[in-house]
LOVOKOL-684593 format. One record per residue (C-alpha): residue number from 1; x, y, z. Coordinates in pm, 1 decimal. Example, Ala and Ser with C-alpha at 12.3 -4.5 7.8 and 13.67 -1.06 7.14 Angstrom:
BEGIN
[pt 1,[1230.0,-450.0,780.0]] [pt 2,[1367.0,-106.0,714.0]] 
//
This chain:
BEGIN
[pt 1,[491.2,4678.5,-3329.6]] [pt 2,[707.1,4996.7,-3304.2]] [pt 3,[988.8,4789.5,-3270.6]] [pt 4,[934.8,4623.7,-3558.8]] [pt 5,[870.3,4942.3,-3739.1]] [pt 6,[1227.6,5126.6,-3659.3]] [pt 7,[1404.0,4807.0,-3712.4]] [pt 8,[1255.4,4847.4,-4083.8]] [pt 9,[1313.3,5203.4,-4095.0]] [pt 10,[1720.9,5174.4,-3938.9]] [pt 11,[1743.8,4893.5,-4202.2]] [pt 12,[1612.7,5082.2,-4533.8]] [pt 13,[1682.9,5441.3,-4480.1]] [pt 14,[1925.8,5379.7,-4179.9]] [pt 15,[1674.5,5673.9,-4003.1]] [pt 16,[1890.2,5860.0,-3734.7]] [pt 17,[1826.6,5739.5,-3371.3]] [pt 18,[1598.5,5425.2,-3467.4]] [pt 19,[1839.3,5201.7,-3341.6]] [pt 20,[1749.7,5312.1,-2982.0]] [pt 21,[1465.6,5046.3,-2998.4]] [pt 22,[1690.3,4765.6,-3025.6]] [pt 23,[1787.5,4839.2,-2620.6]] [pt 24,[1569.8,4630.3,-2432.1]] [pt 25,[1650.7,4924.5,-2129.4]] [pt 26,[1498.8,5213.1,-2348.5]] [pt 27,[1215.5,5058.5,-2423.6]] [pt 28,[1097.2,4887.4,-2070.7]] [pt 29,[1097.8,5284.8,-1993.5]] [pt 30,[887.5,5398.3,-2246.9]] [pt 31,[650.5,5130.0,-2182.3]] [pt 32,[681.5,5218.6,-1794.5]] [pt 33,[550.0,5598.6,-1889.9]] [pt 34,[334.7,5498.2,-2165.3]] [pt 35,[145.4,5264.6,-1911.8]] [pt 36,[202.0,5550.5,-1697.7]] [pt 37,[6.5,5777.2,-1863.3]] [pt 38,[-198.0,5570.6,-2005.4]] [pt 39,[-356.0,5470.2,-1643.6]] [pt 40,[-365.2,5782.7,-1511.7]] [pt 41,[-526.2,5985.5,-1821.8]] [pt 42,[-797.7,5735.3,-1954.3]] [pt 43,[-796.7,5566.3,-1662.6]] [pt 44,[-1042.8,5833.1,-1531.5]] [pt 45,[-1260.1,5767.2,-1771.6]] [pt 46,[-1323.6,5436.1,-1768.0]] [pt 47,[-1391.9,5508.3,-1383.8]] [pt 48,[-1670.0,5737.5,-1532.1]] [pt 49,[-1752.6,5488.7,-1781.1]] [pt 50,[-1821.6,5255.2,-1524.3]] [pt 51,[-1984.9,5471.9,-1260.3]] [pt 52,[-2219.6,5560.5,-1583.0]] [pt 53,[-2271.5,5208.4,-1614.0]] [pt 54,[-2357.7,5138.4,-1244.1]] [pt 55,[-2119.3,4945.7,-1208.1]] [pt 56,[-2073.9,4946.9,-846.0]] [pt 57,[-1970.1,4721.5,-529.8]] [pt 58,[-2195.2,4561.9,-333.7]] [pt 59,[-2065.7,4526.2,54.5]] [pt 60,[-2156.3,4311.7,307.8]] [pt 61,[-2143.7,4461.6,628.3]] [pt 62,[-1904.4,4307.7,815.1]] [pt 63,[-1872.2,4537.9,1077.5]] [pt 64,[-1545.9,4723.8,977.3]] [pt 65,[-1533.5,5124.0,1008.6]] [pt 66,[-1613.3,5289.8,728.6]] [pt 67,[-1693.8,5016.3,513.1]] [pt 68,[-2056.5,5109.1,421.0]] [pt 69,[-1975.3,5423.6,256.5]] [pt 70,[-1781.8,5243.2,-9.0]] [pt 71,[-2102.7,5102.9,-158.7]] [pt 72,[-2153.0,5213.1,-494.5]] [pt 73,[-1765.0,5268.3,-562.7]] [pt 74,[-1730.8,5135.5,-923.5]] [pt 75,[-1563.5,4773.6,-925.7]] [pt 76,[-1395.0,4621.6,-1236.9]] [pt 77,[-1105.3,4863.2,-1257.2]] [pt 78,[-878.3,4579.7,-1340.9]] [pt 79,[-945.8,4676.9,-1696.2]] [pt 80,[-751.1,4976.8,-1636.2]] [pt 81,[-456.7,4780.8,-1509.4]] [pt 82,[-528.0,4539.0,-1795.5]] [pt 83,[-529.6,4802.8,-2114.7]] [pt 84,[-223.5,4979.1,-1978.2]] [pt 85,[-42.1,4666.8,-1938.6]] [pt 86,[-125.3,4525.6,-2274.9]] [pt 87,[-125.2,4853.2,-2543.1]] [pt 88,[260.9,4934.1,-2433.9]] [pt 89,[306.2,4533.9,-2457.4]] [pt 90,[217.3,4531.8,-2800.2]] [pt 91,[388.2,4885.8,-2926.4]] [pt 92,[719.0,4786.7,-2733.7]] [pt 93,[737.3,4437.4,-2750.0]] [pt 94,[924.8,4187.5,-2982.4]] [pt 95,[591.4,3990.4,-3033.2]] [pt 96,[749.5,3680.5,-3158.0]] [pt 97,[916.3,3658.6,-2796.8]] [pt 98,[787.7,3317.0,-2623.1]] [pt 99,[765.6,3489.8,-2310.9]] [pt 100,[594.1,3785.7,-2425.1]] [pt 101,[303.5,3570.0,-2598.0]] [pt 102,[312.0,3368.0,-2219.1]] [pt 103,[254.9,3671.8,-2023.0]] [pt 104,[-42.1,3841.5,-2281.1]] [pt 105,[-212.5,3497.6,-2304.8]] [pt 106,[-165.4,3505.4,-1916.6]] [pt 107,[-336.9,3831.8,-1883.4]] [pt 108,[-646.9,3766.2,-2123.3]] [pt 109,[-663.2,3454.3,-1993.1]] [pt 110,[-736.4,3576.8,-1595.8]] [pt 111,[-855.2,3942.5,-1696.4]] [pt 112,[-1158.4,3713.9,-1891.4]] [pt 113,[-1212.8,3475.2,-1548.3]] [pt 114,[-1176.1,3774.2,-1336.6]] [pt 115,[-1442.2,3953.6,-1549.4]] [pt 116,[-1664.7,3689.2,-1602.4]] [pt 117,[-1652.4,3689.1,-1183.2]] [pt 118,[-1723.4,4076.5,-1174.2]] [pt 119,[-2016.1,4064.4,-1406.7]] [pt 120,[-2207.9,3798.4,-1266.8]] [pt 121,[-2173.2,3956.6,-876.6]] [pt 122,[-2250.0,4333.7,-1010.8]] [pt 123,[-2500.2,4227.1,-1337.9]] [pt 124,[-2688.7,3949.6,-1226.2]] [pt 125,[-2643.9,4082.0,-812.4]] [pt 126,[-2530.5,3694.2,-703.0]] [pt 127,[-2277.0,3834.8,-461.7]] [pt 128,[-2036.3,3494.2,-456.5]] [pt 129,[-1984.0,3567.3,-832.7]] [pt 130,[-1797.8,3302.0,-1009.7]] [pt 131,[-1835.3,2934.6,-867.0]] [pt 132,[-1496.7,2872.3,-699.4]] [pt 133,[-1450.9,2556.5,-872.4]] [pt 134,[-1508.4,2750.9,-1211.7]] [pt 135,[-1210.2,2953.8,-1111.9]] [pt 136,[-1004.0,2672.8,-1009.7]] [pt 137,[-1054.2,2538.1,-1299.2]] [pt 138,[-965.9,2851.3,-1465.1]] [pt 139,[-636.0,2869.9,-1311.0]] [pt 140,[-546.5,2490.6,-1342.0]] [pt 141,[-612.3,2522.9,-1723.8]] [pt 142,[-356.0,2838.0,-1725.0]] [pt 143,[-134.2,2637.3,-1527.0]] [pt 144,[-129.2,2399.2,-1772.1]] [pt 145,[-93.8,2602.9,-2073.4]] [pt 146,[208.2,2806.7,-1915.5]] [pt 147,[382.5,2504.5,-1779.5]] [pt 148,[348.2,2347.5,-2163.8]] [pt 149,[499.9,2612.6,-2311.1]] [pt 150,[804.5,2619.3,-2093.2]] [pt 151,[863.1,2298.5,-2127.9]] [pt 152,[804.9,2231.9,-2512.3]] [pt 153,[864.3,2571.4,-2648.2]] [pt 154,[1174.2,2484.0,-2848.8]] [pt 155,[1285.5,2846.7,-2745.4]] [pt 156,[1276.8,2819.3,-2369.9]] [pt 157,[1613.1,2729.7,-2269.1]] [pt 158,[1891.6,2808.7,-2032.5]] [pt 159,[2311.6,2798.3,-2081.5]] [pt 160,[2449.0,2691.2,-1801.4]] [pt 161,[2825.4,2829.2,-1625.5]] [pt 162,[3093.3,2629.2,-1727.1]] [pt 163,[3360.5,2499.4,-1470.4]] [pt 164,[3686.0,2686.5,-1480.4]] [pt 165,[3838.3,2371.6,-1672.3]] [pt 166,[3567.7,2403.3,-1935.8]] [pt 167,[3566.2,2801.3,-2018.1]] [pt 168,[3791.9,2846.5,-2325.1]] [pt 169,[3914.5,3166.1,-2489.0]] [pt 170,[3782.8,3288.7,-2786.7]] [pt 171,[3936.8,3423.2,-3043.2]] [pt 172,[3803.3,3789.1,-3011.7]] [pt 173,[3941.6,3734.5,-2660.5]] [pt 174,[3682.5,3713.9,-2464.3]] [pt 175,[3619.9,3399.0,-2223.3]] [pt 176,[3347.4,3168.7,-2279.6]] [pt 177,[3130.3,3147.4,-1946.2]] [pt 178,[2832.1,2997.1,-2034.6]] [pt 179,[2751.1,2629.7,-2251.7]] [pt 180,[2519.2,2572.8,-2504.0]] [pt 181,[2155.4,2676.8,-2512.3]] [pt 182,[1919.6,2358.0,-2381.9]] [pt 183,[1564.9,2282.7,-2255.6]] [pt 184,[1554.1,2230.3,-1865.4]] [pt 185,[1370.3,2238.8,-1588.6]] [pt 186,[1631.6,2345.1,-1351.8]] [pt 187,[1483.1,2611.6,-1089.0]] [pt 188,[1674.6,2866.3,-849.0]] [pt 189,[1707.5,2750.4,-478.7]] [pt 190,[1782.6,3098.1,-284.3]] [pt 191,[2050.5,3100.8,-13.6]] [pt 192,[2234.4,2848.5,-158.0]] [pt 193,[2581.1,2776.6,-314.1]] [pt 194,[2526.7,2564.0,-575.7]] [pt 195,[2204.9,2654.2,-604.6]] [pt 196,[2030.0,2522.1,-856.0]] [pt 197,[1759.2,2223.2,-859.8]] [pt 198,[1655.9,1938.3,-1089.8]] [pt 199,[1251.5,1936.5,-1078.4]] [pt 200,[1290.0,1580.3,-1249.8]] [pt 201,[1494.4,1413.2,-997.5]] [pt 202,[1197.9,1332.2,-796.9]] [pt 203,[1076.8,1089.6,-1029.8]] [pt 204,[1430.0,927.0,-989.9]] [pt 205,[1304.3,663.8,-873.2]] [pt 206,[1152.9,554.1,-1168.8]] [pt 207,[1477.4,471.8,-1371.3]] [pt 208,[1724.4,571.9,-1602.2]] [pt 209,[1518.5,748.5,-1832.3]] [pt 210,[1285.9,990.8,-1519.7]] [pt 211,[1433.0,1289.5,-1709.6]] [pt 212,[1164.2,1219.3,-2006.3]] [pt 213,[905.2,1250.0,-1725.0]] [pt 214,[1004.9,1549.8,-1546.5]] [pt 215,[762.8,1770.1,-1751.3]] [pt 216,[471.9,1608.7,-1519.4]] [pt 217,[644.7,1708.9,-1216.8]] [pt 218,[736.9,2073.7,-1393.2]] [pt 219,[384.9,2114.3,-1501.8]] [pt 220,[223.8,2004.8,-1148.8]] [pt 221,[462.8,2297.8,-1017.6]] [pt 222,[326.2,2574.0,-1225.7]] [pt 223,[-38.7,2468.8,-1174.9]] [pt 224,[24.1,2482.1,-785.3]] [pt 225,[181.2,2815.5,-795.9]] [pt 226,[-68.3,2982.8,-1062.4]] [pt 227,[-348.5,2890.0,-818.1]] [pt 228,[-191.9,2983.4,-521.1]] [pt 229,[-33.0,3352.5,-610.0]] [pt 230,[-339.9,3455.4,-829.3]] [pt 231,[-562.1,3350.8,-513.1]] [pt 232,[-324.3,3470.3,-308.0]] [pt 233,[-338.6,3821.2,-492.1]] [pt 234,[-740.0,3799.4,-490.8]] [pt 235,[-729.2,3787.5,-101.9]] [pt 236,[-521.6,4107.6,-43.0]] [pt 237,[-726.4,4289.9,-261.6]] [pt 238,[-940.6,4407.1,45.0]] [pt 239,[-869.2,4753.3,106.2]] [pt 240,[-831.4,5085.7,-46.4]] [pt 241,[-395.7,5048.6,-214.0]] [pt 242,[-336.0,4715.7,-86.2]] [pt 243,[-275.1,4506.5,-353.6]] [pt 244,[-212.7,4731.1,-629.3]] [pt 245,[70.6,4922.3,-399.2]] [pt 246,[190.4,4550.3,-286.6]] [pt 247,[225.9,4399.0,-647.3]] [pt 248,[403.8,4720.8,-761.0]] [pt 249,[684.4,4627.9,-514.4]] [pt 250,[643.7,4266.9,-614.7]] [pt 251,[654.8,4350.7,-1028.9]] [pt 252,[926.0,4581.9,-981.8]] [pt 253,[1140.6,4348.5,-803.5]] [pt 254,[1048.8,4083.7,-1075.5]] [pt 255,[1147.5,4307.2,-1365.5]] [pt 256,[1543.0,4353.1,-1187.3]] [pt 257,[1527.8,3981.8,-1219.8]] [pt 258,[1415.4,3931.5,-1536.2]] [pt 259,[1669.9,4206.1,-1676.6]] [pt 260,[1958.1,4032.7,-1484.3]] [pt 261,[1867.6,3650.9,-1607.7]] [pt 262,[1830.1,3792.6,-1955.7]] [pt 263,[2162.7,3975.2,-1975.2]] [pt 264,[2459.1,3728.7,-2005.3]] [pt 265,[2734.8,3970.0,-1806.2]] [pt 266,[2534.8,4071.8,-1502.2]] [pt 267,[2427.0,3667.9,-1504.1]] [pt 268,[2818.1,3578.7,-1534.8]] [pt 269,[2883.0,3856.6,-1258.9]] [pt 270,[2643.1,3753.1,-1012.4]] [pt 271,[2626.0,3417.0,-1094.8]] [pt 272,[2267.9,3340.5,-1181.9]] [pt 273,[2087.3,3149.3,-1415.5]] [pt 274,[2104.1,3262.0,-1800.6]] [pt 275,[1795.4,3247.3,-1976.5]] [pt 276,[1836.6,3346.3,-2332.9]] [pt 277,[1549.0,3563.3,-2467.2]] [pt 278,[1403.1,3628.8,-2114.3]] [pt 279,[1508.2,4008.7,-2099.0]] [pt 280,[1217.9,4079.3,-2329.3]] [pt 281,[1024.8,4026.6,-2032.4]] [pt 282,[1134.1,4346.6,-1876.5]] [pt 283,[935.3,4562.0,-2077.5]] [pt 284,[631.7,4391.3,-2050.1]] [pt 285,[712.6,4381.4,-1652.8]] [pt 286,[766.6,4765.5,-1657.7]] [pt 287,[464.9,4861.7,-1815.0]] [pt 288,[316.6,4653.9,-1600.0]] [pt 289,[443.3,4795.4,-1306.1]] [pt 290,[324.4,5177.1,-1462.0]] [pt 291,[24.1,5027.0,-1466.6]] [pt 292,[-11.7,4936.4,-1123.3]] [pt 293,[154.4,5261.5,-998.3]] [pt 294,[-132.1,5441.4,-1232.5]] [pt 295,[-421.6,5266.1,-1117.0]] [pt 296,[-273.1,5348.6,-778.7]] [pt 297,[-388.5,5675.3,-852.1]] [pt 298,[-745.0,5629.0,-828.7]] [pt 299,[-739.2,5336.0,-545.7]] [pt 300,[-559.8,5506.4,-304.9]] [pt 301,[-812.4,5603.3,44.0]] [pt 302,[-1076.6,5682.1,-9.0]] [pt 303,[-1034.1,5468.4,-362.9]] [pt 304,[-1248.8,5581.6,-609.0]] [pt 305,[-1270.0,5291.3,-835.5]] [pt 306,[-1170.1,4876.3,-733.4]] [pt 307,[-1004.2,4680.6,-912.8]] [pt 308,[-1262.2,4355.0,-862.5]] [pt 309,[-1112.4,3992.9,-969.9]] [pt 310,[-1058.1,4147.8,-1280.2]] [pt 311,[-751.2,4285.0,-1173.2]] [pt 312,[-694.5,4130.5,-824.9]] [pt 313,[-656.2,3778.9,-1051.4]] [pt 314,[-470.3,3877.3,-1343.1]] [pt 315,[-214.2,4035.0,-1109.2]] [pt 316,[-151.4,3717.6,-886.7]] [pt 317,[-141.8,3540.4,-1260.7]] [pt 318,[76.9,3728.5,-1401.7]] [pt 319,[318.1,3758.6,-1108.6]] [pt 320,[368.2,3376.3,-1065.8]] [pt 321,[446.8,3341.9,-1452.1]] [pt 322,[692.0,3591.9,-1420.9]] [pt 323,[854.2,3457.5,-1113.6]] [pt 324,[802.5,3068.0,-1303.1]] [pt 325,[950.3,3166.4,-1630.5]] [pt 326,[1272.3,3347.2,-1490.3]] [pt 327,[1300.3,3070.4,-1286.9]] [pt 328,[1275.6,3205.8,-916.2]] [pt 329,[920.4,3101.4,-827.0]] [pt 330,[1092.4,2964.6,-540.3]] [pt 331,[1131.2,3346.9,-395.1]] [pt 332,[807.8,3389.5,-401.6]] [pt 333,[714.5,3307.1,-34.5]] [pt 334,[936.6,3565.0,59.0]] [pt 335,[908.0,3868.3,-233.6]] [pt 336,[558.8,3777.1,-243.8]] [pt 337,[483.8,3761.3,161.0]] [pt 338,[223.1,3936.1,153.8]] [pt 339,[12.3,3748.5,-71.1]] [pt 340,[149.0,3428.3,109.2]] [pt 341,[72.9,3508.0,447.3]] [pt 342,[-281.1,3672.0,326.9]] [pt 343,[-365.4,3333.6,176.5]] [pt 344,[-252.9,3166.9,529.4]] [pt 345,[-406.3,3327.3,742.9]] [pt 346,[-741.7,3263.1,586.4]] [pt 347,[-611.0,2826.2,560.8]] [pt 348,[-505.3,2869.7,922.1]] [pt 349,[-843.6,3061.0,1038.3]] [pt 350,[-1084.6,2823.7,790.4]] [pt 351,[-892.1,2512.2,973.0]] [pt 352,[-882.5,2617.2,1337.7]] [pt 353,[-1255.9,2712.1,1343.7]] [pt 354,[-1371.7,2351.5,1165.6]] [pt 355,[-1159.9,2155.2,1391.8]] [pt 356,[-1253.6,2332.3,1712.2]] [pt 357,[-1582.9,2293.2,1628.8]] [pt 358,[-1555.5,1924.2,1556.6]] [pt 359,[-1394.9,1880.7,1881.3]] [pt 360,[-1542.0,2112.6,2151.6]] [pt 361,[-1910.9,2211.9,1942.9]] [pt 362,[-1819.3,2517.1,1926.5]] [pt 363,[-1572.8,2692.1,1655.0]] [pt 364,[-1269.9,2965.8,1769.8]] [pt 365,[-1084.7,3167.5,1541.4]] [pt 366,[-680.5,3254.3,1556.7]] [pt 367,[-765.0,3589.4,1442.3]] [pt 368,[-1053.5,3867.2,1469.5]] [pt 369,[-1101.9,3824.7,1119.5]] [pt 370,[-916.1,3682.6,815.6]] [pt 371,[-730.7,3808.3,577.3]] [pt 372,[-508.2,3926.5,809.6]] [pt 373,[-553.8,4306.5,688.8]] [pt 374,[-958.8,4262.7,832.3]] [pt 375,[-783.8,4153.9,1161.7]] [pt 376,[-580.7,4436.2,1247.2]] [pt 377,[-923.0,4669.2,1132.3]] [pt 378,[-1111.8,4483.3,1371.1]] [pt 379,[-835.5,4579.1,1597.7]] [pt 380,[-951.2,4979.5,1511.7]] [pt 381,[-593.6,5040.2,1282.8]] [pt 382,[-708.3,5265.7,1000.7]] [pt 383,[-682.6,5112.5,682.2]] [pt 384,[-407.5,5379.8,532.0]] [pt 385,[-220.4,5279.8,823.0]] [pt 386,[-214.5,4905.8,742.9]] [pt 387,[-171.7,4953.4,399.4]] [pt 388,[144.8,5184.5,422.3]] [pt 389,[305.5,4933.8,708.8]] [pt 390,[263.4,4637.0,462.3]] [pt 391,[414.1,4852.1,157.4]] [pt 392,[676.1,4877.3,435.2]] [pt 393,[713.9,4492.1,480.8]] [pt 394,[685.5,4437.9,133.9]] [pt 395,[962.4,4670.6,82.0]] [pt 396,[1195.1,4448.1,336.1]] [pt 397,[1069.2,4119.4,142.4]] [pt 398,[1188.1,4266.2,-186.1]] [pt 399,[1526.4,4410.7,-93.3]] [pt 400,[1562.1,4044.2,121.0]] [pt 401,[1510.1,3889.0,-205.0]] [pt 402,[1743.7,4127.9,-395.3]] [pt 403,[2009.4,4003.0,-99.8]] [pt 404,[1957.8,3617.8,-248.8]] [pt 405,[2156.1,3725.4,-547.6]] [pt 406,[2458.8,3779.5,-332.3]] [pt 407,[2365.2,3601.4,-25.5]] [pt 408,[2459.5,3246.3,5.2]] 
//
């Protein structure tokens, strides 16, 4: 909205310093503080709010030091992260931005399942809250909004390098790097050269015309990776600064990207994909990130307010847009590690105790508990220590994924 508004005001009374909005740079940093701010001054109350409320976690006793005493710690803090994601959107945001409108349906969209989740385990005390074919449902019908958009949206599209025989000189003198603006479904492939791949080509098969189809394949892709990074985010959201310190890392990364694909001289320079219109996305992906950082505040140990599926969804939701719509959703095993091997090691542990059952009557488990973060607690680590040594790792994933821009 305030963008709107100085672009008005530099137009009609050419207002001194209103053109400072236009800078896609200035205003990801206001959004970053307002979010900031925003988190860490009402996020408070809303904590009291809730507490006032009763809106407190239930914990099953499973055994882990120190995890009694957090019941009664208000739950539902997503809304925090939520709010000061979405008021700095709106204020700093070009609205009319495809992307923008993809990443605020994305977060109503999850915020509303991961509510609806929260109120039924803390209001009506069923503590396995939503049905976990609801939510899958939830996600798959995200999946296939997102994955609809960025494929039909007649302003998602990409310019591609041109070969040195096909850049030309203009006539202001500058060389033309990059083609035409067109729809595709082209991804990034990290590590490699030429480096780019064709999501289409595996219906090849079918004919000359698989290209028409390749929106079934592209859509399939974003449904898959929805689900898996919002579930993935929903795992690590076990104790006190995990996943709110772990997606900060994540988003920030993310929002480098985003500002790089969207900016056609640091794409020429490092030779990425140019997506026109996708810079926008930085300032939604910084006050995002303040967001996080905020709510940080008041999760840290001992946390004095969780962020329930409320947040712990919308996050992993939001992320794998992000990643999806700037076209590196294939990093995401590696910026997004933790979320990956959180969601493992509960597959691996779920797997392993079924078929050892089957086969010997009696189930085993790979690790003391799953997620992995309950393993090393049965293992007596205390939790600030885990959660600073993954920060650490997830530190090493993101500047590893950094490297792929170079790397290859």
């Amino acid at each position: 909205m305030l963008y709107y508004l100085f672009e008005y005001l530099e137009k009609q009374f050419n207002l001194t310093g209103a053109s400072v909005f236009q800078y896609i740079t200035f205003r990801a940093a206001a959004a970053f503080m307002l979010s900031l701010l925003f988190s860490l001054i009402y996020g408070k109350r809303i904590i009291n709010f809730l507490r006032k409320q009763q809106v407190g976690e239930t914990v099953r006793d499973l055994g882990l030091e120190g995890q009694q005493q957090k019941s009664g710690t208000p739950t539902m803090g997503g809304v925090i992260i939520i709010l000061a994601t979405l008021i700095p959107a709106i204020l700093l945001t070009k609205l009319d931005n495809v992307y923008i409108i993809i990443l605020i349906i994305t977060t109503v969209w999850m915020g509303l399942i991961g509510f609806l989740d929260d109120y039924i385990k803390v209001f009506k005390k069923d503590k396995k809250g939503l049905k976990g074919k609801f939510k899958v449902l939830g996600q798959i019908g995200l999946g296939l909004i997102v994955g609809s958009m960025l494929y039909f949206h007649p302003d998602v599209t990409i310019k591609e390098q041109l070969s040195d025989n096909e850049q030309i000189v203009l006539e202001s003198g500058k060389t033309q790097v990059f083609g035409q603006a067109h729809k595709s479904i082209k991804t990034t492939i990290p590590f490699l050269k030429n480096n780019e791949l064709d999501y289409a080509k595996a219906l090849s098969f079918l004919g000359e015309n698989y290209q028409n189809l390749g929106w079934i394949i592209f859509i399939a892709v974003v449904v898959f990776i929805v689900t898996g990074i919002s579930n993935g985010a929903n795992l690590t959201d076990g104790i006190d600064g995990l996943a709110a310190g772990s997606s900060a890392i994540i988003v920030v990364t993310l929002g480098l990207f985003a500002w790089v694909s969207g900016n056609i001289i640091f794409a020429d320079y490092l030779d990425v994909m140019y997506i026109p219109n996708s810079g926008e996305m930085t300032v939604f992906i910084l006050a995002f990130a303040g967001a996080l950082i905020g709510f940080l505040w008041y999760n840290t140990f001992p946390a004095q307010v969780f962020m329930g599926d409320t947040g712990s969804l919308t996050i992993g939701g939001i992320i794998a847009v992000i990643a999806i719509a700037i076209r590196k959703e294939l990093l995401l095993p590696i910026l997004a590690g933790i979320f990956v091997i959180e969601n493992m090691s509960v597959i691996l542990q779920v797997s392993w105790f079924k078929y050892t059952k089957k086969k010997f009557g009696e189930g085993r488990r790979i690790f003391k508990m799953s997620p992995l973060h309950h393993h090393y607690q049965k293992l007596n680590y205390h939790e600030s220590k885990i959660v600073v040594r993954f920060w650490v790792v997830g530190i090493l994933l993101a500047v590893l994924t950094i490297v792929t821009l170079k790397l290859r």
